[in-house]
C-alpha positions as CSV (number, residue, x, y, z in Angstrom):
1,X,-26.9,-86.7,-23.4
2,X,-26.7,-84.2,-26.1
3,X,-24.0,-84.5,-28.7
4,X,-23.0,-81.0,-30.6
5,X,-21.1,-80.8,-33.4
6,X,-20.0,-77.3,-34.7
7,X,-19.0,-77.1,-38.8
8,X,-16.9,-74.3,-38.9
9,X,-14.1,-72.3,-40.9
10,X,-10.5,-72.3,-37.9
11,X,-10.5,-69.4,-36.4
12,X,-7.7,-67.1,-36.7
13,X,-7.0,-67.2,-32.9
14,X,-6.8,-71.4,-32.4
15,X,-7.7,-70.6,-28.4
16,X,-11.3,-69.3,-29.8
17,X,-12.4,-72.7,-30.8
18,X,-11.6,-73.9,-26.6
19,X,-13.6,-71.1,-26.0
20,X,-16.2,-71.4,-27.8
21,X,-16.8,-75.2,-27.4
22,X,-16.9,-74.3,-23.8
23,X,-19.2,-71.8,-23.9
24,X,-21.5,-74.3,-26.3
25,X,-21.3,-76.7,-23.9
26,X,-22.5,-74.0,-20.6
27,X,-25.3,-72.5,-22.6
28,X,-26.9,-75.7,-23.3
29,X,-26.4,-77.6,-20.0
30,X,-28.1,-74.2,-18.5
31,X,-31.0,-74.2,-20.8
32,X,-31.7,-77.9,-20.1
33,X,-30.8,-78.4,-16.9
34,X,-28.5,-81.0,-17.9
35,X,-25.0,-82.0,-16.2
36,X,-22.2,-80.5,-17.9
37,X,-20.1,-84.2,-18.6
38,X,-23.0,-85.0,-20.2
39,X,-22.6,-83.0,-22.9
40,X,-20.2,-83.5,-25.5
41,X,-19.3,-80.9,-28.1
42,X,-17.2,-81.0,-31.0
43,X,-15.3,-78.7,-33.8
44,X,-15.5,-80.1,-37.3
45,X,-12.8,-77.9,-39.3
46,X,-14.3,-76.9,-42.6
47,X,-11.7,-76.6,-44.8
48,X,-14.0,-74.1,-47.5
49,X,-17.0,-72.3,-47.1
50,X,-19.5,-70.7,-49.5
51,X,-23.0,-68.4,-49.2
52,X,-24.2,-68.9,-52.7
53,X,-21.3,-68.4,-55.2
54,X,-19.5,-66.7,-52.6
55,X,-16.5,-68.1,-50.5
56,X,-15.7,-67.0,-47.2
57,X,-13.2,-66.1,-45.2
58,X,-13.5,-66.7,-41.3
59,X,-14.4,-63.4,-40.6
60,X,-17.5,-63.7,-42.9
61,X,-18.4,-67.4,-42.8
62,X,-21.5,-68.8,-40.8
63,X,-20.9,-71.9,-38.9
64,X,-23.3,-74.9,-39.0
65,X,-24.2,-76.3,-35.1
66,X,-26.0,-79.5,-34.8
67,X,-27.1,-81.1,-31.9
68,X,-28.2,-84.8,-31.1
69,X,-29.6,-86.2,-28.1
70,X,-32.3,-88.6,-27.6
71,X,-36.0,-87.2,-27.6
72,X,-38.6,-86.2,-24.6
73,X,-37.4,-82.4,-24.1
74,X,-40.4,-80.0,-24.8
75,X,-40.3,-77.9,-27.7
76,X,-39.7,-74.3,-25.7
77,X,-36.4,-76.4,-23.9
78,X,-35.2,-77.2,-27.3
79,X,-35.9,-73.4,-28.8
80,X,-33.8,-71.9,-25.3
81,X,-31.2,-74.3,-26.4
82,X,-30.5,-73.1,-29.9
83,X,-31.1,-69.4,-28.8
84,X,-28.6,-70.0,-26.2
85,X,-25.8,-72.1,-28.2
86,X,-26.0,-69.7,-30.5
87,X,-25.3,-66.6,-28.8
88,X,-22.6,-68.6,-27.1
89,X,-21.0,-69.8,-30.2
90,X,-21.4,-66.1,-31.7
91,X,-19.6,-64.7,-28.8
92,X,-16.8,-67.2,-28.5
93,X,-16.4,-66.8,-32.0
94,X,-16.9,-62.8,-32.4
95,X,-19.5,-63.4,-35.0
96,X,-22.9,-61.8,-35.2
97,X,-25.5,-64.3,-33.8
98,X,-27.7,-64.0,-36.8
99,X,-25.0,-65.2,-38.6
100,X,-25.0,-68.5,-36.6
101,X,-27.0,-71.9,-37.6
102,X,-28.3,-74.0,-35.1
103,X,-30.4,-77.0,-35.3
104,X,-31.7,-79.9,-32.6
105,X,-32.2,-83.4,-34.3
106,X,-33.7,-86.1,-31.9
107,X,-32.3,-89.5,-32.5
108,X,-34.7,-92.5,-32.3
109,X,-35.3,-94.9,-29.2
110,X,-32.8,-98.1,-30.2
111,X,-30.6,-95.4,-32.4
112,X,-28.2,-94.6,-29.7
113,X,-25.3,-95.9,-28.2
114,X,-23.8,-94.4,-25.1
115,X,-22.8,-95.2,-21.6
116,X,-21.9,-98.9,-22.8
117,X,-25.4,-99.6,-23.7
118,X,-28.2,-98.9,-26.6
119,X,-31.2,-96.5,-25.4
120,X,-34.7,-97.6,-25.7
C-alpha cells in the first residue's frame, strides 16, 4: 500500500490540487499494478518555498512527492512510478515535469501499520 505525500505551494485554482492528487494516485496504481483504494495520497500545503535564496511563487515553485510503501517492488517498477507520478503531478499542476521531485522510500518489515495490523 503506497502512501504519497505531495509538499507543495496551493495552487491558484483550489480544484488543481483534486486533480492532481487523482492523477498521482492513477499513474502509480498503473505503473505497479496496484488497486487504486490502496493507494493513498496526500497534499501538504507549504506555506513558503525557496530555490537557494530565492522564494517562489506557485507558478515557479517545485513540489516535493514522497512515496512510502513497504519493500519487494523491483527497481524498474519503482523508476515507472516516479516517472509516472511525476508527469501526472506536472500536468495536474501545469508545471514543467523537470521541475517536479519525486522520491520512493521503502519502509522496514515491523515499520508499518495498516489494515489494523503491523506488516512483517
Amino acid at each position: 500500500m503506497p502512501v504519497v505525500f505531495i509538499y507543495a505551494l496551493p495552487p491558484p485554482e483550489p480544484e488543481r490540487v483534486d486533480v492532481c492528487l487523482s492523477a498521482v494516485v492513477h499513474a502509480i496504481t498503473a505503473a505497479i499494478h496496484c488497486a487504486p483504494d490502496t493507494v493513498w495520497a496526500h497534499w501538504v500545503d507549504v506555506r513558503a518555498m525557496h530555490i537557494g535564496e530565492r522564494p517562489q511563487g506557485f507558478d515557479g515553485h517545485c513540489p516535493a512527492i514522497v512515496i512510502r510503501a513497504r519493500p519487494g517492488r523491483s527497481t524498474t517498477a519503482v523508476a515507472s512510478a516516479l516517472q509516472a507520478v511525476a508527469e501526472a503531478a506536472a500536468l495536474a499542476l501545469d508545471l514543467p515535469v523537470e521541475d517536479v521531485w519525486a522520491c520512493w522510500e521503502n519502509t522496514s518489515p515491523g515499520a508499518v501499520f495498516s489494515g489494523g495490523t503491523v506488516h512483517l
